[in-house]
MARBA-3410 file (N, C-alpha, C, O; in Angstrom, 1 decimal):
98
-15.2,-2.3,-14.2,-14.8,-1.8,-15.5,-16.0,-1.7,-16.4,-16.9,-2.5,-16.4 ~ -15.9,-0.6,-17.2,-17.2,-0.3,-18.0,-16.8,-0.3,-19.5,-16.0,0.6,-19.8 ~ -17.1,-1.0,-20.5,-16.7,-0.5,-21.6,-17.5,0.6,-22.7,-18.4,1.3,-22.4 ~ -17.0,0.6,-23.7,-17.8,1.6,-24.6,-19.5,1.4,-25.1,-20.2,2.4,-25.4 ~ -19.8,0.2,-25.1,-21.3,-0.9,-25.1,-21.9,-0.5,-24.1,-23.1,-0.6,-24.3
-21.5,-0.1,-22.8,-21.9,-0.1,-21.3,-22.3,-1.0,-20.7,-23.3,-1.1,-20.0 ~ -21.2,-2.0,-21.2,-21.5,-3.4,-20.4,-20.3,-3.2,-19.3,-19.3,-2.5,-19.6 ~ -20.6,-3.7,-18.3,-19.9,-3.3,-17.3,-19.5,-5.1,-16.9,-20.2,-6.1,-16.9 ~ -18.2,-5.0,-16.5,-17.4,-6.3,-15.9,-16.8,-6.5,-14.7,-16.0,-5.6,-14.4 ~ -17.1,-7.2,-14.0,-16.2,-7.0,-12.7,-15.1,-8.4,-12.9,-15.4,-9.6,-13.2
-13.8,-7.6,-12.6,-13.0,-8.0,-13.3,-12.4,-9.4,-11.6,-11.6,-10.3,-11.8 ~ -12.9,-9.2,-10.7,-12.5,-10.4,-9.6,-13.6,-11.5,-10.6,-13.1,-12.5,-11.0 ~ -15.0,-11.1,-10.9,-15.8,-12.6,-11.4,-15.1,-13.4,-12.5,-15.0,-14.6,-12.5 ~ -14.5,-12.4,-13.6,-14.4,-12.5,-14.6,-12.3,-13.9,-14.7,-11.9,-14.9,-15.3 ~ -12.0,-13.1,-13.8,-11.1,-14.0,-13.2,-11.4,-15.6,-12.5,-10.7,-16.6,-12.5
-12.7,-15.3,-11.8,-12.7,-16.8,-11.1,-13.2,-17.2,-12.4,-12.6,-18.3,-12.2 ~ -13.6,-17.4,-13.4,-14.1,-17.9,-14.4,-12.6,-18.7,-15.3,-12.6,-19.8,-15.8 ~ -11.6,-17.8,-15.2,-10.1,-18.7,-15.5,-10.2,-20.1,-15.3,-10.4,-20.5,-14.2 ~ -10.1,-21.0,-16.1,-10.4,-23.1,-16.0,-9.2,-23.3,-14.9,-9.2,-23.9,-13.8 ~ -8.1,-22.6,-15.6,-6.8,-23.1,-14.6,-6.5,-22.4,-13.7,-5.5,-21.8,-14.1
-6.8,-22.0,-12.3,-6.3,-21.5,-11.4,-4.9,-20.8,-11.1,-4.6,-19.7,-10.9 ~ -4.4,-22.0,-11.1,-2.6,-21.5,-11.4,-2.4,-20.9,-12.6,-1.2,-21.0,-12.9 ~ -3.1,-20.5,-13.3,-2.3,-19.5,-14.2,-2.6,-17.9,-13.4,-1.8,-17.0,-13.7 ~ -3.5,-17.7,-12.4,-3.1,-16.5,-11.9,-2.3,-16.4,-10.3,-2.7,-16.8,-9.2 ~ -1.1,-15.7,-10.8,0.3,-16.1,-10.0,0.4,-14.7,-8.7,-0.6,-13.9,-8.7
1.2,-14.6,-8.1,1.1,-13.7,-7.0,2.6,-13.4,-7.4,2.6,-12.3,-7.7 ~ 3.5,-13.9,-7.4,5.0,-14.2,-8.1,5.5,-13.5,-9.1,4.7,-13.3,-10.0 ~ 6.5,-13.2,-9.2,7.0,-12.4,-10.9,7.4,-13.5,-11.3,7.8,-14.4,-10.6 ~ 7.4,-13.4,-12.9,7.6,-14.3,-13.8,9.4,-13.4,-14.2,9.4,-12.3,-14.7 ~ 10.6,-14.1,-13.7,11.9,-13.6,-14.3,12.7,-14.7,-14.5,13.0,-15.6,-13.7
13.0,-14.5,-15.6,14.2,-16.1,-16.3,13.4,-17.3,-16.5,13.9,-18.3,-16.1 ~ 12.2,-17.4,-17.1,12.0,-18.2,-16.7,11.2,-19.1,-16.1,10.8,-20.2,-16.5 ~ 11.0,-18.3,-14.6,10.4,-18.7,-13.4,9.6,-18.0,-12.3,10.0,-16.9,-11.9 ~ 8.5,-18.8,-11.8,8.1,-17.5,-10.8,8.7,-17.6,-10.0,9.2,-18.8,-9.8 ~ 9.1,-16.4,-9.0,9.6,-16.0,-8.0,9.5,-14.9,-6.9,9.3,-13.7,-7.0
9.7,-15.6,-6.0,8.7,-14.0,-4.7,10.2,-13.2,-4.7,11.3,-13.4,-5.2 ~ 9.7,-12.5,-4.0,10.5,-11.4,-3.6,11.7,-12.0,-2.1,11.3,-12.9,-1.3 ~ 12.9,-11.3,-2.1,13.6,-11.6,-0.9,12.9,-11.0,0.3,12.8,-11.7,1.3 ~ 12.4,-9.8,0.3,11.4,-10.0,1.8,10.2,-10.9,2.0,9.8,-11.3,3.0 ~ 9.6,-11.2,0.5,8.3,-11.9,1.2,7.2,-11.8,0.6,6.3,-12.6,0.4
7.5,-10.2,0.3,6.3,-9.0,0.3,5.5,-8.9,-0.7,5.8,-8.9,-1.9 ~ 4.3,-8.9,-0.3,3.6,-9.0,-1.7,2.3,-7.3,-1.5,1.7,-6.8,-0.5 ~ 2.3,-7.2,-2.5,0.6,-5.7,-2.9,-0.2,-6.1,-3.2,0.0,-7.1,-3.8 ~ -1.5,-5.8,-3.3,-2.7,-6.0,-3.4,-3.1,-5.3,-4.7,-2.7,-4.2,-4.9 ~ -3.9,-6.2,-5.8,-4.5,-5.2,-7.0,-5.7,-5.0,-7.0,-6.5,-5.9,-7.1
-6.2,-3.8,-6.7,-7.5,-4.1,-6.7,-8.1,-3.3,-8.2,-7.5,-2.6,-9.0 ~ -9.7,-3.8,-8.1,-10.4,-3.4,-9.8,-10.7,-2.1,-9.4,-11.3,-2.0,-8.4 ~ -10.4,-1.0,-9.9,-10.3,0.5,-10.0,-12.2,0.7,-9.7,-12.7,1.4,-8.8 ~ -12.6,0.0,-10.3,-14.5,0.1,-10.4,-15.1,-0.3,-9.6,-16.3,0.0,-9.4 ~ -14.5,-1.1,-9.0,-15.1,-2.0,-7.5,-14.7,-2.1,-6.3,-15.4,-2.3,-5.3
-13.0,-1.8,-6.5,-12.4,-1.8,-5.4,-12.3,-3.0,-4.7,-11.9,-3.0,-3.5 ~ -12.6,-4.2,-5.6,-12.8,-5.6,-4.9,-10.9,-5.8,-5.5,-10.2,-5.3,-6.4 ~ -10.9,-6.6,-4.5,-9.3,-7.1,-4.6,-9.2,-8.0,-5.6,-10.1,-8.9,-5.6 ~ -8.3,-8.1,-6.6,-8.5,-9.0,-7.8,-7.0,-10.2,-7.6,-6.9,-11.3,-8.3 ~ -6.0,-9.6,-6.6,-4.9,-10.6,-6.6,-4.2,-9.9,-6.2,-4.5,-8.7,-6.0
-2.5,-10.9,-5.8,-1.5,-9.9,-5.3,-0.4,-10.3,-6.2,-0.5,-11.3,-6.9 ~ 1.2,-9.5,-6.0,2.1,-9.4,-6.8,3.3,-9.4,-5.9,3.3,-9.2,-4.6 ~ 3.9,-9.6,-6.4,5.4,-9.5,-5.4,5.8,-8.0,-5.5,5.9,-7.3,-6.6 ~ 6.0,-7.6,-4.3,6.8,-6.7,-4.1,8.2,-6.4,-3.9,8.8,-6.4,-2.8 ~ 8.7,-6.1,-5.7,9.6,-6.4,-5.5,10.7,-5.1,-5.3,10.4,-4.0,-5.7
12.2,-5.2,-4.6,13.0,-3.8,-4.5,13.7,-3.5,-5.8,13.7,-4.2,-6.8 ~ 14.3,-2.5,-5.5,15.1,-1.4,-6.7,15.9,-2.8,-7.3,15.5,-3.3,-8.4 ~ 17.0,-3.4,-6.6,17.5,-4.6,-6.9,16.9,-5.8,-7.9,17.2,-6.4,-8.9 ~ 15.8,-5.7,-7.0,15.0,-7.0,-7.9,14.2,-6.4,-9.4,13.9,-7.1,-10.3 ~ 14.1,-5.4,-9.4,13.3,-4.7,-10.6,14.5,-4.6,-12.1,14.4,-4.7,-13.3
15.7,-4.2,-11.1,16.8,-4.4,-12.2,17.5,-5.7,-12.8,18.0,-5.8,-14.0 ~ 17.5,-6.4,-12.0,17.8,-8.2,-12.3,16.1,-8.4,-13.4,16.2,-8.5,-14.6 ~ 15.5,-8.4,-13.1,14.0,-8.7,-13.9,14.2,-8.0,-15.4,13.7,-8.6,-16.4 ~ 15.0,-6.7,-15.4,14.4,-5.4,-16.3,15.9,-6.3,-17.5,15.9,-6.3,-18.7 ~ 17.1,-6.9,-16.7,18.2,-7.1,-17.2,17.7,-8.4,-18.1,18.0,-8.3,-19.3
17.0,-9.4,-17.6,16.7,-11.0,-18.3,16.0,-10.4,-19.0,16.2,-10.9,-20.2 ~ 14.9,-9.2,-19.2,13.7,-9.7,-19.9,14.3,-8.9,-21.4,14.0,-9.1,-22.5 ~ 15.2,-8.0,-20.9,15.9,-7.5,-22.3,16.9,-8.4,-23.4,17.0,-8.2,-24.6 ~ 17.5,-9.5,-22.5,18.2,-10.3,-22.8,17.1,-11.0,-23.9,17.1,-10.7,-25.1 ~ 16.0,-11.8,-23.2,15.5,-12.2,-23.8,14.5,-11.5,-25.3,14.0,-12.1,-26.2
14.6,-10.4,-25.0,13.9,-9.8,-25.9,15.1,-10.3,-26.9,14.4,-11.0,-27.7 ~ 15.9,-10.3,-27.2,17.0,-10.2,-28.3,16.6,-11.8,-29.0,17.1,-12.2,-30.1 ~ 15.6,-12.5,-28.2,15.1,-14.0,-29.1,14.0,-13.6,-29.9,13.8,-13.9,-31.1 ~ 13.0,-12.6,-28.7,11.8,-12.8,-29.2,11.7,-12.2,-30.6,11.2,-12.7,-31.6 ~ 12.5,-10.9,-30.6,12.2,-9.7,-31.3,12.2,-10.5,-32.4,11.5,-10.3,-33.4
13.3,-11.9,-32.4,13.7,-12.3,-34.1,12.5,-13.9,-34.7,12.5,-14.7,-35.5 ~ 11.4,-13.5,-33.6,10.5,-14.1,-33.8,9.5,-14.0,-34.6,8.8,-13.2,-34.0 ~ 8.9,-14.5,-36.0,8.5,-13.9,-36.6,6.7,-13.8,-36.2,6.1,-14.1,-35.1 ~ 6.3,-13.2,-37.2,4.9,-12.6,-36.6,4.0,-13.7,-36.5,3.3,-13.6,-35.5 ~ 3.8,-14.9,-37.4,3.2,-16.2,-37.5,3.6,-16.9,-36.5,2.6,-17.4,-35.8
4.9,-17.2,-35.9,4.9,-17.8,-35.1,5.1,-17.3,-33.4,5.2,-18.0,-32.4 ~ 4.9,-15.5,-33.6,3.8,-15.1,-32.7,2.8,-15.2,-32.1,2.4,-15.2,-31.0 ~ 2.1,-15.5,-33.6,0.9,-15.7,-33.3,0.0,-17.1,-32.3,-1.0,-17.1,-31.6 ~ 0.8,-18.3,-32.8,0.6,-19.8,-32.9,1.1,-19.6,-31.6,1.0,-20.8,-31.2 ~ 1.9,-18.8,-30.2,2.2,-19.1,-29.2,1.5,-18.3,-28.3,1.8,-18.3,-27.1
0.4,-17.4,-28.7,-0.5,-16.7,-28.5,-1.5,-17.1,-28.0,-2.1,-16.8,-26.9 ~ -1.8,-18.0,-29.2,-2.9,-18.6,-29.1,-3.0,-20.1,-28.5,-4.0,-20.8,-28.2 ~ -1.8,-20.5,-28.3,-1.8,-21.6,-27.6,-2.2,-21.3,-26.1,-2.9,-22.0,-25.4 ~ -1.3,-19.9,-25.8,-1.5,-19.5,-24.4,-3.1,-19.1,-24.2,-3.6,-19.2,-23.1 ~ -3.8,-18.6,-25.3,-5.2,-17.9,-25.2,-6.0,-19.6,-25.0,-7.1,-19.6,-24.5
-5.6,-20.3,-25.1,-5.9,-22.4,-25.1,-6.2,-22.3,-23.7,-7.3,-22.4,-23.2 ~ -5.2,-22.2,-23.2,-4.9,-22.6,-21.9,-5.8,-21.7,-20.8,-6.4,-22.2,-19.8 ~ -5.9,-20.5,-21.1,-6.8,-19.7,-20.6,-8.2,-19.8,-20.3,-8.8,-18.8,-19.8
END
């Protein structure tokens, strides 16, 4: 990845540098919880600039995309009434942990 400065990042280093390991998941985050897929299946991401593999994701089906697409709307109906301050303060607790 190159930005506008032309500092250039490679985004697999930039990840091993993460403190906590388990914050980068292979799993979807739905309801909740991580969870794989009913086959198993997981995709490869790789960095568009490097082509180095940066992690994987579950591969999930038509089924599983709509159960995901259904919770996260549900949930939106908390977040949305969440105000922008205390947006913020859960932001940054996560930007903490990072």
């Amino acid at each position: 990845m190159q930005f506008a400065n032309n500092a250039k990042v490679n985004t697999a280093d930039e990840l091993a540098k993460i403190g906590d390991q388990s914050l980068v998941r292979s799993k979807a985050y739905v309801n909740g919880e991580w969870i794989g897929t009913a086959s198993g299946l997981a995709f490869d991401v790789t960095d568009p600039g490097t082509l180095d593999k940066i992690g994987s994701v579950a591969d999930m089906d038509a089924t599983e995309v709509r159960k995901a697409i259904e919770v996260a709307t549900e949930a939106f109906g908390t977040w949305k009434k969440t105000t922008a301050k205390q947006r913020s303060v859960l932001l940054r607790k996560w930007h903490d942990v990072i």
